[in-house]
C-alpha positions as CSV (number, residue, x, y, z in Angstrom):
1,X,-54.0,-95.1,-155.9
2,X,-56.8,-94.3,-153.3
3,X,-58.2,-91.0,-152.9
4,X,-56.2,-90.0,-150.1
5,X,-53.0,-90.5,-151.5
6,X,-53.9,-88.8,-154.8
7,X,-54.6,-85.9,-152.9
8,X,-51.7,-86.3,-149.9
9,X,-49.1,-86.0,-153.2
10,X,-50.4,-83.1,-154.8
11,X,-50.2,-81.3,-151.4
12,X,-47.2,-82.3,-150.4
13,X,-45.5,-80.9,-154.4
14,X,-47.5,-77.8,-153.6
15,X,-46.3,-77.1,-149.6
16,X,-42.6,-78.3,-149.6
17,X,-41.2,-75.9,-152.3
18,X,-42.8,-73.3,-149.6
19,X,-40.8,-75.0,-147.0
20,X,-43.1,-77.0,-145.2
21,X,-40.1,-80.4,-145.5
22,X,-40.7,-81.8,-142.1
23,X,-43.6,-84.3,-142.1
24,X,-45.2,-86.0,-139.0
25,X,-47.8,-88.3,-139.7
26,X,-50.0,-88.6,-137.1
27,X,-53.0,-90.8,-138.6
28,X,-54.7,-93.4,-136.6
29,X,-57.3,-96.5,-137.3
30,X,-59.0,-95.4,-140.3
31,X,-57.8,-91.5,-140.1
32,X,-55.3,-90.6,-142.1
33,X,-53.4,-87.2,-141.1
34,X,-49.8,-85.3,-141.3
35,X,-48.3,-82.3,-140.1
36,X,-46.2,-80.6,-142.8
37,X,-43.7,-78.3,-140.6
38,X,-41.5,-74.8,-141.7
39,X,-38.8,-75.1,-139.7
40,X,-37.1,-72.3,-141.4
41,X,-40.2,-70.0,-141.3
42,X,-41.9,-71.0,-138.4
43,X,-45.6,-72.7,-138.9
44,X,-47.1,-75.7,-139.9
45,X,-49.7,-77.0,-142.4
46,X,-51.9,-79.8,-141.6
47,X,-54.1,-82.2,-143.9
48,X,-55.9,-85.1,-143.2
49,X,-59.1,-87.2,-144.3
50,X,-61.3,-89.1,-142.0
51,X,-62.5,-93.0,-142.9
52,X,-66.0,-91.3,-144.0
53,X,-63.7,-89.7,-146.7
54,X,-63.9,-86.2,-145.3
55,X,-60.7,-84.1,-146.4
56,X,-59.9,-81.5,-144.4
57,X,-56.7,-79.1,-144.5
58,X,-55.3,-75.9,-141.9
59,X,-52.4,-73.8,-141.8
60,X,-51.1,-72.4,-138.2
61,X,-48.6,-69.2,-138.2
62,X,-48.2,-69.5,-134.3
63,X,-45.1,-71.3,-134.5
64,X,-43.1,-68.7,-136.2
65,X,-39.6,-67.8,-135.1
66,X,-38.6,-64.1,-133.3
67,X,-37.3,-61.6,-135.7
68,X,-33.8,-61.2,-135.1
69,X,-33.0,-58.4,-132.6
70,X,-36.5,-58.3,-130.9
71,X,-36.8,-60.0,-127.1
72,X,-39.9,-62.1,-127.8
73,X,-42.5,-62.6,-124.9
74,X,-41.6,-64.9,-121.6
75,X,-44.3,-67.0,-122.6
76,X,-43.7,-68.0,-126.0
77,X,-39.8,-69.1,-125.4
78,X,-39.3,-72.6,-125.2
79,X,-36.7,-72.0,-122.5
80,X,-38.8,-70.1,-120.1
81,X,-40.1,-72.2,-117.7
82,X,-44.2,-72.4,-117.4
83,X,-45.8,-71.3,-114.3
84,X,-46.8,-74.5,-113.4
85,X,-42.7,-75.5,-113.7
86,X,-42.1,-72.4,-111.4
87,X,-44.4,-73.4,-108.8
88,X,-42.7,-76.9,-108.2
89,X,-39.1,-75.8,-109.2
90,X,-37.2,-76.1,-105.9
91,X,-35.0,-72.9,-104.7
């Protein structure tokens, strides 16, 4: 087993008891990364090691569901159209 996958295992039994079940790899020639996603919870955790062998690893809380009973912000609603979308959006 290389390095990468030793490594991509013990994350991935450490991260999806927390949640973070809904994986998106989005590696490319030589880099190897995935996004590990909370759908419950909201956030995701990323990890990822470049060919050079360099392993990197974030965790993003900006995804994170409204609590129930609040009105959350215009611009963080994925139904709210963006301004750009309002400009061209005909009457």
């Amino acid at each position: 087993m290389d390095k990468f996958s030793r490594i991509h295992k013990i994350f991935k039994e450490e991260v999806e008891p927390l949640g973070f079940t809904t994986v998106v790899e989005i590696s490319d020639k030589g880099d190897k990364s995935f996004d590990y996603y909370n759908e419950g919870d909201g956030g995701y955790i990323n990890m990822g090691m470049t060919r050079e062998e360099v392993f990197g690893m974030w965790y993003t809380t900006g995804c994170r569901p409204a609590p129930a009973g609040s009105t959350p912000d215009p611009d963080r609603r994925l139904d709210t159209p963006t301004p750009s979308e309002s400009a061209t959006a005909s009457p």
